[in-house]
Each structure stands twice: as C-alpha cells, then as structure tokens.
C-alpha positions as CSV (number, residue, x, y, z in Angstrom):
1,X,44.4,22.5,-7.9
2,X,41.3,20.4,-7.1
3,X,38.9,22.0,-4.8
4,X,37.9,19.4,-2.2
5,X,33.9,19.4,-2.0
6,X,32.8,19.7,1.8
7,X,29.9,17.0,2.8
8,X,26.8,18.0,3.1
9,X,24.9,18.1,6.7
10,X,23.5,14.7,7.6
11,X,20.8,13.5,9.9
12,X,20.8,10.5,12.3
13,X,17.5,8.8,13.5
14,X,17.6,5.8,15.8
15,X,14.2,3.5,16.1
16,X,13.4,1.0,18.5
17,X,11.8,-2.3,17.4
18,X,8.0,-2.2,16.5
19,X,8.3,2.0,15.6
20,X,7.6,2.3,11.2
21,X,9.6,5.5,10.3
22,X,8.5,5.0,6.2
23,X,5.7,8.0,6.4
24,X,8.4,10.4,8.0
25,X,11.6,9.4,5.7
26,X,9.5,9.8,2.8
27,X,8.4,13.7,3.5
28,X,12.0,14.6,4.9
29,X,14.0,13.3,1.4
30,X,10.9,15.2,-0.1
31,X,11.7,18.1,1.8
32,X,15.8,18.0,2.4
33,X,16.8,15.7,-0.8
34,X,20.4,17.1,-0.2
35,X,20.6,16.1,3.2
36,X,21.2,12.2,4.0
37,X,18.9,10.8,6.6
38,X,20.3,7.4,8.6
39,X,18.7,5.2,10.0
40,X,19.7,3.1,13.0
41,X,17.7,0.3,14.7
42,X,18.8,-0.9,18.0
43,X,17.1,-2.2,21.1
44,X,15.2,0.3,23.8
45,X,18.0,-0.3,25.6
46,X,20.7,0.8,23.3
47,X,18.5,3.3,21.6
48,X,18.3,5.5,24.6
49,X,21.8,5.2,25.4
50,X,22.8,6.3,21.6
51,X,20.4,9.4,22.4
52,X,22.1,10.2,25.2
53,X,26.3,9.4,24.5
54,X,25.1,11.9,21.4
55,X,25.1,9.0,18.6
56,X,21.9,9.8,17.0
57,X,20.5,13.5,16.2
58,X,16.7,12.0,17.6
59,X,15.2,8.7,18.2
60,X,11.9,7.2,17.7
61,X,12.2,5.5,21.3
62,X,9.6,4.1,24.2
63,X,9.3,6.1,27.6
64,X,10.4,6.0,30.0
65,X,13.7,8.6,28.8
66,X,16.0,10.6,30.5
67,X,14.1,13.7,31.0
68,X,17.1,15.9,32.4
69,X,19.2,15.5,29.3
70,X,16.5,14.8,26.8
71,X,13.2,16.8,25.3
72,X,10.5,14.4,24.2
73,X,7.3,14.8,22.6
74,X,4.7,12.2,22.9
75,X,2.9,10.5,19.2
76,X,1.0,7.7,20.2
77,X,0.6,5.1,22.6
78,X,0.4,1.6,21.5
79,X,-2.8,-1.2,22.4
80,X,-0.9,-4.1,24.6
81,X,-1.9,-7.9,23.4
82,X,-1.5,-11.2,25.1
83,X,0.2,-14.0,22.5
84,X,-0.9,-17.4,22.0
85,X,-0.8,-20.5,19.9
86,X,-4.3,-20.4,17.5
87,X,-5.4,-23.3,19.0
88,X,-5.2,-21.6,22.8
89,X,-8.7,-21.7,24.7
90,X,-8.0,-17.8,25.0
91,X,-8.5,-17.5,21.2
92,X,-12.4,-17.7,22.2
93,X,-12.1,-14.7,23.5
94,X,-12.6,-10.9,21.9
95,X,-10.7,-9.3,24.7
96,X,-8.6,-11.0,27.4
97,X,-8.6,-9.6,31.0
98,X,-5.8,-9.9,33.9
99,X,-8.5,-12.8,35.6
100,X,-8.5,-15.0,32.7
101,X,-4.5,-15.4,32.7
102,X,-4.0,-16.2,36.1
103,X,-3.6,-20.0,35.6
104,X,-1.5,-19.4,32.1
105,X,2.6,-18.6,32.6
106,X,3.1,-15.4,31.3
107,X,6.8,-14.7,29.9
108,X,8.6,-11.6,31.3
109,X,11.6,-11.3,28.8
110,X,14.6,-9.0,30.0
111,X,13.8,-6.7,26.8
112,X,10.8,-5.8,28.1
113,X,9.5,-2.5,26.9
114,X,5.9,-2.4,29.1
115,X,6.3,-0.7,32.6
116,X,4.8,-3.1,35.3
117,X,4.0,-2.4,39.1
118,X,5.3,-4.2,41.8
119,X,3.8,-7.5,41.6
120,X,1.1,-6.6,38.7
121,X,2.3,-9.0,35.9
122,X,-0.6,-11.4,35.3
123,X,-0.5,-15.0,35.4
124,X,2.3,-17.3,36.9
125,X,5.7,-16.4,36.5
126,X,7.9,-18.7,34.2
127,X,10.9,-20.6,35.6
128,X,13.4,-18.1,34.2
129,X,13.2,-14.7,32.5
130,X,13.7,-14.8,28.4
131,X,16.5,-12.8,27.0
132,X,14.4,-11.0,24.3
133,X,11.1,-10.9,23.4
134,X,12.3,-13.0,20.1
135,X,12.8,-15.8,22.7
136,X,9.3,-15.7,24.4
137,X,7.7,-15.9,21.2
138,X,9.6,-19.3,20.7
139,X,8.5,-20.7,23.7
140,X,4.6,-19.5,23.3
141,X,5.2,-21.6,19.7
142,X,6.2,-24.4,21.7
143,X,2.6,-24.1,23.9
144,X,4.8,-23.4,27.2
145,X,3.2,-19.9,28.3
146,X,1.7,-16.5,26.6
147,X,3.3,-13.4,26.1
148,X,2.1,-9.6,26.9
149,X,3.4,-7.1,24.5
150,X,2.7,-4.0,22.4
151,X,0.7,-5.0,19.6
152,X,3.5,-3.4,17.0
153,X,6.1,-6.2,18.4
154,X,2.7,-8.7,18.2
155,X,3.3,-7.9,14.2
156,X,6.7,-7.7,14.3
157,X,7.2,-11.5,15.3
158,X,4.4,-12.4,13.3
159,X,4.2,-16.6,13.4
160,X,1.4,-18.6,11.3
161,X,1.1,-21.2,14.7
162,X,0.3,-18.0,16.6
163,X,-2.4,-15.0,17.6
164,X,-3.2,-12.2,20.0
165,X,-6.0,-10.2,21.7
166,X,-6.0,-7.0,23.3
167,X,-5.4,-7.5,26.9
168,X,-7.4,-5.1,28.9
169,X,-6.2,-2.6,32.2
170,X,-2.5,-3.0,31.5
171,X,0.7,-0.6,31.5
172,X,1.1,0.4,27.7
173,X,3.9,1.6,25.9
174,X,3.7,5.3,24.4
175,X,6.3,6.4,21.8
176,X,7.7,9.3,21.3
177,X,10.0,11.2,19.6
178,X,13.1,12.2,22.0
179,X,16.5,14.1,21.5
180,X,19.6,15.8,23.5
181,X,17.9,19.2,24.5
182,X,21.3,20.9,23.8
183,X,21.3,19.7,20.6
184,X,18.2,21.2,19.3
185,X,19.8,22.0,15.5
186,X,17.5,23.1,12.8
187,X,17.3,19.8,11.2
188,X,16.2,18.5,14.3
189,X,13.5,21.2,14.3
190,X,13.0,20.0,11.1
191,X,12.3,16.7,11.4
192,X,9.6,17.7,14.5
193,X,7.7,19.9,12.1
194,X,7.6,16.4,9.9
195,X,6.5,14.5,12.4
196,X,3.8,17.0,13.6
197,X,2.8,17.7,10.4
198,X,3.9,21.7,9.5
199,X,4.2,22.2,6.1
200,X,7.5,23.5,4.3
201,X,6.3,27.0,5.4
202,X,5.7,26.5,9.2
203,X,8.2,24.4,9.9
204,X,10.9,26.0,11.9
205,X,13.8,24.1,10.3
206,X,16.3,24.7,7.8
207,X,13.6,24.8,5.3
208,X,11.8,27.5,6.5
209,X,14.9,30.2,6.6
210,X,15.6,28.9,2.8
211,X,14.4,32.4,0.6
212,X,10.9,31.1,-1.1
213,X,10.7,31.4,-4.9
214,X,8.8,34.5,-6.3
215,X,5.9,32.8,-8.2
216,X,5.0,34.8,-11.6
217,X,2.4,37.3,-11.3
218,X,-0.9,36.4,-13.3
219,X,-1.5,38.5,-15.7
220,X,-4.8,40.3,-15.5
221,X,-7.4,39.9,-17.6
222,X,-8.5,42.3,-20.1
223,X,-11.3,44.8,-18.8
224,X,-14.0,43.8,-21.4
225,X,-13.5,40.0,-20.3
226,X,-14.2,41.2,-16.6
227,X,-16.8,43.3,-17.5
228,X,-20.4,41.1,-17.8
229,X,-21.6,41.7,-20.5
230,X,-25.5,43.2,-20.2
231,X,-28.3,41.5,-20.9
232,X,-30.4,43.0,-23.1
233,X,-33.8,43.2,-21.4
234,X,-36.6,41.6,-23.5
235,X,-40.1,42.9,-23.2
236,X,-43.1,41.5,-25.4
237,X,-44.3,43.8,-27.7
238,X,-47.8,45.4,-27.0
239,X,-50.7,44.5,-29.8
240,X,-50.8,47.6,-32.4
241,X,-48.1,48.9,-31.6
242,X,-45.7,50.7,-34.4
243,X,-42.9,48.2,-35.5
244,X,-44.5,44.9,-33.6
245,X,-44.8,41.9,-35.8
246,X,-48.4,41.4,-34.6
247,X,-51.2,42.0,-37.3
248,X,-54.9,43.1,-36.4
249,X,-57.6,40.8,-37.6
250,X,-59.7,43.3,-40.5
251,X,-62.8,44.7,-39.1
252,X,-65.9,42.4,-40.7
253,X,-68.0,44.8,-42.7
254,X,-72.1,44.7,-42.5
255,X,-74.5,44.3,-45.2
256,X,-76.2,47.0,-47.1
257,X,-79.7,47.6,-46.6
C-alpha cells in the first residue's frame, strides 16, 4: 500500500498595491525552502478584510487596521506626491505646498489610502469621486485635475505624459506589517524576524527550534608552529676580541739608530 505524503505547512502573505515584498520572499525561501510562501495582492480594502475573515497568515497592509483583532508593527511611512501632466506650471516647482493647489481640482478617488481631516483635502473638489486611483490618473493624463498620493502608487501608475513632487504638511500613509493576534504561529514569528532583520539564530520561528548542525572542531595546531620561534639576538663583535673576524692593523716599527 502507497503511503499518502502529507503537505508541507504553507504561508499566506497578502500586499496592498504600492508595498515590494521581493527583499522579504527572497530571505524566507532562503530560510524555509520547504515551506511554500503565497502571495496575494488585493486592494486596502480587501486586504484588511482577508486579514481579518483569516484568509491570509499576515499582510503587508496601510493603517489604519483593526487593532482589537489584529497586532501590527509599523516599517515605514511613505513621502505623499501631487501628480501632474510634465507640462503642468507645478512642474516648476521642487516641492508643492497645500497654497499652490488651491485653484487646481484635486481627485479624491474612493480607493483612497491617505487619511484626510474634515475638510483638509487641498484644492477644489472634482465633480464626482473616481473609483480607483487607476481612474484619477486617467483623468490627470487628460489635463482635468492632479492627484495626491503615496509616492509608491506615484510609481506604480508610472505614465511618460506625467510627473510628481512631494507635496508638503499632508496625512501620509505608513505600512506595516499586520496579522490575527490569535494566530501568532511560528511561521508567522518567522516571517517578523525577516522582516526586522534577526538572523536564522534569533529569529523566534520555526527555524530557530530546528537543532543547529555541530560544525567540525579545528584541529589544533602543533605546539612548535604556536611556539615563536626566538630570535637570536645579534650583537657586534668587540675589536680584539677572540673569534671576531676583525684584524688589528700591525704596529709600524721605528728606525734603528
């Protein structure tokens, strides 16, 4: 009779748009090469709900996040640019503030991941909202408003017929790495030593409780090749003395009277 092989454990990550995994991926199939990462990219929207219906082990996701079901810790927070055509006055400009938008139309798409006050979006609203950020980028191609974003999605929706600056004193967008605080497994403390950067060693994971291999003892040298060997102090010989290579110049003899 065959003996059915079980799977092996597997590990689900879920990313939002604009989040670059690659570094991370590459140290866990380093790490875990037995252990299938997947990868799954949906909107903020979707990704958070996937966190929290249990769909995904973690999430490389935006704040805000459900903090009563979910542990988070924070990696970065992203610089927030203002989109344009290339051929917009604002490309003048090294840095764009609130002031110099508030004749343009700036595009608040429904997909929006930046966390604005109460009547602090710069600039004059647009006659209706976008559906994603995808479709505000269109219509700043077509020259109808600009766009305020986190620089990653900037890149993300790269055009040629379009730029960005930074746009200063606005809400930015921190990601972070989130996951069901009941489900704290060891791959998921795995794949929070990667991210932080433990070593194989210090990581709290799987990896960690695996037995390390004994490394062969060196073999010690022998004692003469430890020992330095001693210099043989070298003096100069003193003039007349027995066995010195020095000769004395013959005594000159006088005249006889």
């Amino acid at each position: 009779m065959t003996e059915i092989e079980q799977p092996s454990d597997s590990f689900r990550l879920v990313y939002v748009p604009g989040v670059t995994p690659t570094k991370w991926l590459r140290v866990w199939g380093e790490r875990l090469p037995d252990v299938p990462l997947e990868l799954v990219q949906e909107t903020p929207v979707a990704g958070h709900g996937l966190l929290l219906s249990g769909g995904a082990d973690a999430g490389l996701v935006r704040l805000p996040v459900d903090r009563t079901v979910l542990s988070a810790i924070p990696l970065y927070t992203e610089t927030t640019v203002v989109v344009f055509p290339k051929d917009h006055w604002l490309a003048a400009a090294e840095e764009v503030s609130v002031a110099d938008l508030a004749e343009e139309v700036v595009f608040h798409p429904q997909d929006d991941v930046l966390d604005w006050p109460d009547g602090a979006l710069p600039g004059r609203p647009a006659f209706e909202r976008p559906a994603t950020t995808a479709d505000a980028i269109e219509l700043v191609a077509a020259n109808v408003g600009v766009l305020a974003v986190p620089q990653s999605l900037a890149r993300l929706h790269h055009r040629r017929d379009l730029t960005y600056r930074t746009l200063a004193d606005v809400p930015q967008s921190q990601v972070v790495l989130a996951w069901p605080e009941a489900a704290t497994t060891d791959l998921v403390e795995e794949f929070i030593g990667i991210v932080r950067g433990r070593t194989a060693n210090s990581s709290r994971g799987r990896a960690a409780t695996e037995p390390a291999k004994k490394q062969p003892a060196a073999r010690k040298a022998p004692a003469k090749a430890q020992q330095k060997p001693q210099q043989k102090s070298q003096q100069k010989p003193r003039t007349g003395q027995r066995g010195t290579t020095s000769r004395q110049a013959p005594a000159k003899r006088g005249r006889k009277r």
